[in-house]
N, C-alpha and C positions, 0 to 999 in steps of 0.2 A: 599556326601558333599552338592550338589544340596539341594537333597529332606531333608534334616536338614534344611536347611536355611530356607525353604520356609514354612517347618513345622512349627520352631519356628514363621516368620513371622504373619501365619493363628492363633497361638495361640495370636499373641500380638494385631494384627488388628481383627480379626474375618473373614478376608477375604480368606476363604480356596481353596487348587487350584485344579482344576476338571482336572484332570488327561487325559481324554480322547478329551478335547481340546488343548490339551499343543502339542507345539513342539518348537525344540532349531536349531537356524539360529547361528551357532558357525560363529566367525569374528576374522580372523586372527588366526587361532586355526592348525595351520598346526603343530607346533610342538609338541601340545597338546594332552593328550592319553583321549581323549572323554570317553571312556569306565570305565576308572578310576574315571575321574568326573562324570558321569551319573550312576552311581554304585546306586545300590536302587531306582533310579527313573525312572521307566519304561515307556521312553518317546520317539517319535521317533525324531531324528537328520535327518533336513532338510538342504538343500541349497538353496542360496537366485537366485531369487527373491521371496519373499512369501505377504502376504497381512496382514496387522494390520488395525484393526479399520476402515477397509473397506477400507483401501488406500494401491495402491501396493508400495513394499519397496524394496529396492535395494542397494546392496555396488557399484554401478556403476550409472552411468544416465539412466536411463526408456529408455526402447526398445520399439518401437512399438506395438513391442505385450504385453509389459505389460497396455498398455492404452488403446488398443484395447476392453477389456469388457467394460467401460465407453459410448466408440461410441454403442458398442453392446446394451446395455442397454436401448443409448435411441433408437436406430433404432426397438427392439424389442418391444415397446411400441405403432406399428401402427397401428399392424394387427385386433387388437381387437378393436380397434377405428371404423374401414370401414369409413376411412375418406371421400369417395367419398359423403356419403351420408350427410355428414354434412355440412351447408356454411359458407361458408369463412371466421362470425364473428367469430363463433363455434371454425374453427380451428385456429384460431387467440391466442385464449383465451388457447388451451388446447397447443399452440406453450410456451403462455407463464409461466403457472402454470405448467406444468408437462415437457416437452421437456426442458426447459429451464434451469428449477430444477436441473433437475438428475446431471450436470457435477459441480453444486456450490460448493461441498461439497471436490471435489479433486482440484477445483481452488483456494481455501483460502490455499493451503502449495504448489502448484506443478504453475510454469509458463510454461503453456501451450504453443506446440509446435502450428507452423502455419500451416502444414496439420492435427493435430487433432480439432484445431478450424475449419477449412474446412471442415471438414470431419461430425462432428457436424452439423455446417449451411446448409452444404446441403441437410439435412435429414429435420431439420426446414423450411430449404425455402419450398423443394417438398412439402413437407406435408401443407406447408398452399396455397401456390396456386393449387396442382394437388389433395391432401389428401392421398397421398402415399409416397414414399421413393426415389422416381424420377418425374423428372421431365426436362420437355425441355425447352430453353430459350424463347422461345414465348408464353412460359405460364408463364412467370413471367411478370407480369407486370409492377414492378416500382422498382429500385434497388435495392438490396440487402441493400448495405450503407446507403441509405435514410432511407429505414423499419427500420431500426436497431436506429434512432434518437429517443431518447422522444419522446410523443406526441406533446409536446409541443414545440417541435424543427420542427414540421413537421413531422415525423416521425408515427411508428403502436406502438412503446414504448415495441417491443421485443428486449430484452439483447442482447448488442454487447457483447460475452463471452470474447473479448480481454480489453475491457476497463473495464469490470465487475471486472474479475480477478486480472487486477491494482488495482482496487479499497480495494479488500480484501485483497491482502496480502501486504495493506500499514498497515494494523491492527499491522501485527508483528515489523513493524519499530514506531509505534504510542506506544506499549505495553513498547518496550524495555526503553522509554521515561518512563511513566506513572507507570508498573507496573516492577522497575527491578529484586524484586526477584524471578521472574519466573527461575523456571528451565536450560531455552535453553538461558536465555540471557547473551552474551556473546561470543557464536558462532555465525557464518555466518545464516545468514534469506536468506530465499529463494526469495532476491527481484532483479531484477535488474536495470540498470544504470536510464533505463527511470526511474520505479519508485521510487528509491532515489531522481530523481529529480524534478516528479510531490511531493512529502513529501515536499522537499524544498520549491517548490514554495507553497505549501500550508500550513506552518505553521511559526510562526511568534517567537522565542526564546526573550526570558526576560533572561539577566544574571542576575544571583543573586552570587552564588559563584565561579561556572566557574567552578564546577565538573564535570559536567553531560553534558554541551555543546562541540560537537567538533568542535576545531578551523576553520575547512576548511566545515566541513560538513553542520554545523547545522545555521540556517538564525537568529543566533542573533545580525547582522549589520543593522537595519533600516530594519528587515523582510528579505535581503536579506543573503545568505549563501561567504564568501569569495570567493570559490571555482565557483561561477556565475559571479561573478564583477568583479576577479582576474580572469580567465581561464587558461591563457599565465602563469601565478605563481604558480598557482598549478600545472601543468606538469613539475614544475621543484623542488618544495620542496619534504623533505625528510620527513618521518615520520607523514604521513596526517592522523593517526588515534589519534591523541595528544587533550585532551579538551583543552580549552581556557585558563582555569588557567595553565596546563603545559605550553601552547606556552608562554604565553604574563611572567609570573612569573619568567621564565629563558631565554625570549627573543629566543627561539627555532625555532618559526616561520622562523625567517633568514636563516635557514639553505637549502642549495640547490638553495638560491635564486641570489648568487654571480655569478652564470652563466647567467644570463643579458644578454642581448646582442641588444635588439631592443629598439625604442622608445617606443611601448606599453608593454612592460614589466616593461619600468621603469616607466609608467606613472600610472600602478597599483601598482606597488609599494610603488608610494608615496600617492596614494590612500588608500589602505592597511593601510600602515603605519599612517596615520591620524586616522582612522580608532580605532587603534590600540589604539593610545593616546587617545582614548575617552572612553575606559574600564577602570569602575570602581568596585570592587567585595564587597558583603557584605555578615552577615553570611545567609543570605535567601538559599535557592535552586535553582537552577533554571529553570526557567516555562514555556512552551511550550504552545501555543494557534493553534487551527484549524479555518484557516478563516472563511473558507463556513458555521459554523454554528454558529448560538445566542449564543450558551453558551460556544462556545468555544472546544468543544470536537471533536474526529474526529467520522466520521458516514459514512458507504460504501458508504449510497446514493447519501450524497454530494460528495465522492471522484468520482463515474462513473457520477455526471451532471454535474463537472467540467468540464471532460475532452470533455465535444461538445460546448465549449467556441469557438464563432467563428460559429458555423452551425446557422440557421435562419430561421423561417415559414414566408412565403408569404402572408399566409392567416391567419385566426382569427379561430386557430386548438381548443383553448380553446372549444370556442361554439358549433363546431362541433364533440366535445368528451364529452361534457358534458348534447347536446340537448336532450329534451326527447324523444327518439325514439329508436327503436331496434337493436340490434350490426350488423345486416346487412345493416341500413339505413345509420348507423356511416360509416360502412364499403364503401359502396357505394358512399358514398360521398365523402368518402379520396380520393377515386381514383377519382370521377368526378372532384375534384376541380382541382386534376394534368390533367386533360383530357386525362384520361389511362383505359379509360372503352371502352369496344370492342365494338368502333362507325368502319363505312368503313374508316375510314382515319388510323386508328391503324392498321387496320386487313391487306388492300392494304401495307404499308410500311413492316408487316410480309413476304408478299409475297401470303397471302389467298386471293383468289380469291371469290369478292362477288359484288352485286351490291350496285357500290358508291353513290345512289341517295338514299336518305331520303325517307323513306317509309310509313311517316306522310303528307307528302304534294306532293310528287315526283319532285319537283322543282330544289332544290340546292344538293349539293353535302355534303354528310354526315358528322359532327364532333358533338365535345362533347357539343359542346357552340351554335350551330344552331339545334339539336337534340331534347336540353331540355332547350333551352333559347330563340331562335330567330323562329323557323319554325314558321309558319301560326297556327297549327293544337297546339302547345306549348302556344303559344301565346292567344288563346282560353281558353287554361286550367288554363293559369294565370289571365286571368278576371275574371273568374270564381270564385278562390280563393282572388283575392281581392274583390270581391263582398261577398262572406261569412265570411271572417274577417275583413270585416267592413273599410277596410283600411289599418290592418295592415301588409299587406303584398303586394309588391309593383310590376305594371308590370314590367319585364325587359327592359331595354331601349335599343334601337336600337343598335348596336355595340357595345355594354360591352361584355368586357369578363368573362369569368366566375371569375375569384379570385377575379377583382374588385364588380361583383355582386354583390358575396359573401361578401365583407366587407362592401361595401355601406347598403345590405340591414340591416345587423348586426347594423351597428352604428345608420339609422333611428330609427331603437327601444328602447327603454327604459332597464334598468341592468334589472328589473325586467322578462321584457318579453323579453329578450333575448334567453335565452332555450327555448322559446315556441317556438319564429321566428324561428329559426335554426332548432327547430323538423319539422313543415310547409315546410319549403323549402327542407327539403331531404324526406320527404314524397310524394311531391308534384314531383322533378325530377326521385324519383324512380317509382314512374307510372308512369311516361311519358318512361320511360325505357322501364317498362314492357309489355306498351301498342306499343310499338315498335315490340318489342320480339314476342309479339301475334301474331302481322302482316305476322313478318316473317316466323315462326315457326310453328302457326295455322292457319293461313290465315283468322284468326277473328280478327273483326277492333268495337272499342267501339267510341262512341259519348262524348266529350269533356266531359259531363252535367254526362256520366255516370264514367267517369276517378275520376272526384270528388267525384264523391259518394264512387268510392273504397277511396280514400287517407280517405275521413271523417271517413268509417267503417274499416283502418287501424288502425287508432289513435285513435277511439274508443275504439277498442280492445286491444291497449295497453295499455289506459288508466285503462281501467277496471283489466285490470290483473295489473298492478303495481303500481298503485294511487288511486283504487278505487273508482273513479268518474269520469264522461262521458264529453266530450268535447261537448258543443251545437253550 
C-alpha cells in the first residue's frame, strides 16, 4: 500500500524516494498490522524519538538527551580552534559567527529549556575569556548579562540565545497573520505566554472586517490588545479564541463576564465596553503592522533589540566599536572604560596576591584610571601625543575618570574625526598597558618618547594593511 502510493507520487512529482534513507515513525499504530501496511516496501519501522531535517522529534516533550547533540556540537567546535592561542578579539568574533550559529537553526520551532541555554553560555563564556570549555569565575571579567547587550547598549553584541529565540519564533505568530494558507496554521505554534505578549505589544491591528483579528488577543484597540487593558475580564470570559466579528456581531464577548464582583472589573468593563461601541467593520481585511520597523513588517532583529528596552551605555560604545583600530584595541578598551582590566585593584579584590603600587611611577596605588590616565610616567605619554596631533588630542585632566574622559574627549572632536580620536586614545592606553606588563613581566622599562613611537608604528601598520595609506 505504502510503496504504491509513493510510487504513484515519484511518477506525478518527479520526486522519487531513495529507499535506503527511508524509515517509518508509526503513531498511534498499536492496533495496526505494520507488516500488512509495509508489504512491498522494504523499509525499516522505527520508534520515536528520531531526527527530521536536522531537528529531533518526538511524540512527547524533548529529553535531555535529545538536545544534548546541539550543546555537543557546539562544545565539539573548540578543540580545533586552540583557542588559548588566540586573543580575546579573535575569540569574540568566532563566539559570535560560529558558537553562536550552531543552536539558531533548532531555536526558530523548539523554546529552549533554561539549563540547555546554560549549558550553551557556558561553553561561549569559557571559550572567550579562558579559549577553552571551562573556565573559573575570576577569569571572567565583566558579566555575563552585560556581554550579552548590543554593542550599543554597552555590551560585546554576543546573542542572548533566550531573547534570540523570542525573537524567532514570533515569526510563526507574525506568518499565521500574513501568510495563512501555510500548512500548520491552525494548530498550536510553539510560542509561549511571554512571546504572545511581546507579539502584542509589538504590533498594532487595523480592523477592516473583523475576521482575522482575535477579540481578546490581537492589539486592535488603540495598538493595545483587550486582554492587556482588561486582565481582571479576561480571566473570566469564556471562549477567548472568538475574532472580533464573532464577539462584537452576536455580543459574545459578555459571556463569563456576569461574574463581577470587584470595582476594577467593573471599571474595565465599562472600559471594554466603550471600546466595543467604537467598532466599525468594512469589506477590507484586516491589517496588522510591526512597530520597530519603516515598513511595517516584522524582522528577528528588531524583535531581540526590542527586548533591551530599558538597558543603557554610559559611554559613547558607538566610537569605540567603530574607531579605526584592531579588534584587540576595541576589545581592550571595552573593558578599560568599565575599569575590568587586570590593574592591582581588580586582581587584590580576586584575592591574587601582587604588588598594589603602580609600576610606572611607584607612587600611588594601582587602578585603571591612575594607570593609564593620571600616573606621572602616563601623563608624559599624553604630551607627547598631543604634541604630534597637533591638538587634537587632549591631556587628561586631573581627577576625571575614565567614561567621563572618554566622552569629553569624543565630543571635543569633530563627526568627521571622531573614529580617528577614538583609534588615538585606545592606541595610546593600550601601550601604556603593555609598557606596564614589560615592567612587570620583563623587567624592561621604555622611555615615554619611545612608548609613542610604538603607538605611531601600531597605526601605521594598520593603516597600511586596511586603508592603504600611512598616518604622518
Amino acid at each position: 500500500m505504502v510503496a504504491t502510493i509513493l510510487h504513484m507520487f515519484g511518477q506525478a512529482s518527479g520526486l522519487h524516494i531513495n529507499l535506503s534513507k527511508c524509515a517509518v515513525y508509526p503513531i498511534h499504530c498499536d492496533n495496526v498490522n505494520m507488516e500488512e501496511v509495509m508489504e512491498g516496501f522494504p523499509c525499516p519501522v522505527k520508534d520515536f524519538p528520531c531526527s527530521y531535517l536536522g531537528l529531533p522529534l518526538h511524540t512527547r516533550q524533548l529529553r535531555r538527551v535529545d538536545i544534548q547533540p546541539i550543546i555537543d556540537k557546539v562544545a565539539n567546535r573548540l578543540p580545533a580552534w586552540r583557542g588559548s592561542f588566540l586573543n580575546k578579539a579573535a575569540r569574540l568574533k568566532l563566539v559570535n559567527t560560529v558558537l553562536s550559529s550552531i543552536p539558531v537553526y533548532f531555536l526558530t520551532v523548539f523554546n529552549p529549556k533554561k539549563w540547555d541555554v546554560q549549558k550553551i553560555d557556558k561553553i561561549r563564556r569559557a571559550f572567550l575569556w579562558n579559549g577553552s570549555s571551562e573556565a573559573r569565575g575570576s577569569q571572567c571579567l565583566v558579566a555575563w548579562d552585560k556581554i550579552k547587550r548590543p554593542k550599543l547598549r554597552g555590551g560585546m553584541g554576543i546573542l542572548d540565545l533566550e531573547k534570540f529565540s523570542r525573537a524567532l519564533r514570533l515569526r510563526w505568530l507574525w506568518y499565521r497573520w500574513e501568510d495563512p494558507d501555510r500548512p500548520w496554521v491552525g494548530s498550536e505554534v510553539p510560542c509561549s505566554e511571554v512571546d504572545k505578549q511581546l507579539f502584542r505589544c509589538s504590533t498594532v491591528v487595523t480592523l477592516g472586517d473583523g475576521r482575522t483579528a482575535l477579540f481578546w488577543e490581537s492589539a486592535w484597540s488603540d495598538g493595545v490588545a483587550p486582554r492587556d487593558f482588561a486582565p481582571h475580564l479576561y480571566k473570566l470570559a469564556w471562549r477567548k479564541g472568538l475574532t472580533v466579528r464573532e464577539e462584537v456581531e452576536y455580543q459574545t464577548w459578555t459571556r463569563g463576564l456576569w461574574r463581577m464582583s470587584t470595582a476594577d472589573e467593573m471599571a474595565e468593563f465599562v472600559l471594554l465596553w466603550e471600546k466595543v461601541q467604537e467598532v466599525f467593520f468594512s469589506d477590507e481585511p484586516d491589517r496588522i503592522i510591526w512597530k520597530w520597523t519603516k515598513n511595517g513588517l516584522y524582522s528577528s532583529k528588531s524583535a531581540y533589540e526590542i527586548q533591551f528596552v530599558g538597558s543603557y551605555c554610559t559611554f559613547n560604545s558607538f566610537a569605540l566599536w567603530k574607531a579605526k583600530a584592531e579588534g584587540k584595541h576595541r576589545f581592550f578598551g571595552w573593558l578599560f572604560l568599565q575599569e575590568k582590566i587586570q590593574t592591582a585593584d581588580n586582581l587584590l579584590l580576586k584575592g591574587i596576591e601582587c604588588d598594589p603600587v603602580c609600576c610606572l611611577c611607584d607612587q600611588d596605588f594601582e587602578t585603571a584610571v591612575h594607570l593609564c590616565l593620571q600616573c606621572c610616567f602616563a601623563q608624559e605619554i599624553w604630551v607627547l601625543v598631543r604634541a604630534w596631533t597637533e591638538g587634537l588630542i587632549n591631556v587628561p585632566l586631573p581627577g576625571v575618570q575614565v567614561e567621563e574622559w572618554w566622552n569629553s574627549s569624543l565630543q571635543a572632536s569633530s563627526t568627521e574625526n571622531r573614529s580617528k580620536v577614538a583609534a588615538i586614545l585606545l592606541y595610546t592606553v593600550w601601550n601604556v598597558w603593555n609598557e606596564r606588563n614589560r615592567r612587570i613581566f620583563q623587567g624592561i622599562s621604555q622611555p615615554p618618547i619611545r612608548v609613542l613611537s610604538l603607538i605611531k608604528e601600531e597605526m601605521k601598520i594598520r593603516q597600511q594593511a586596511c586603508e592603504g595609506r600611512v598616518l604622518t
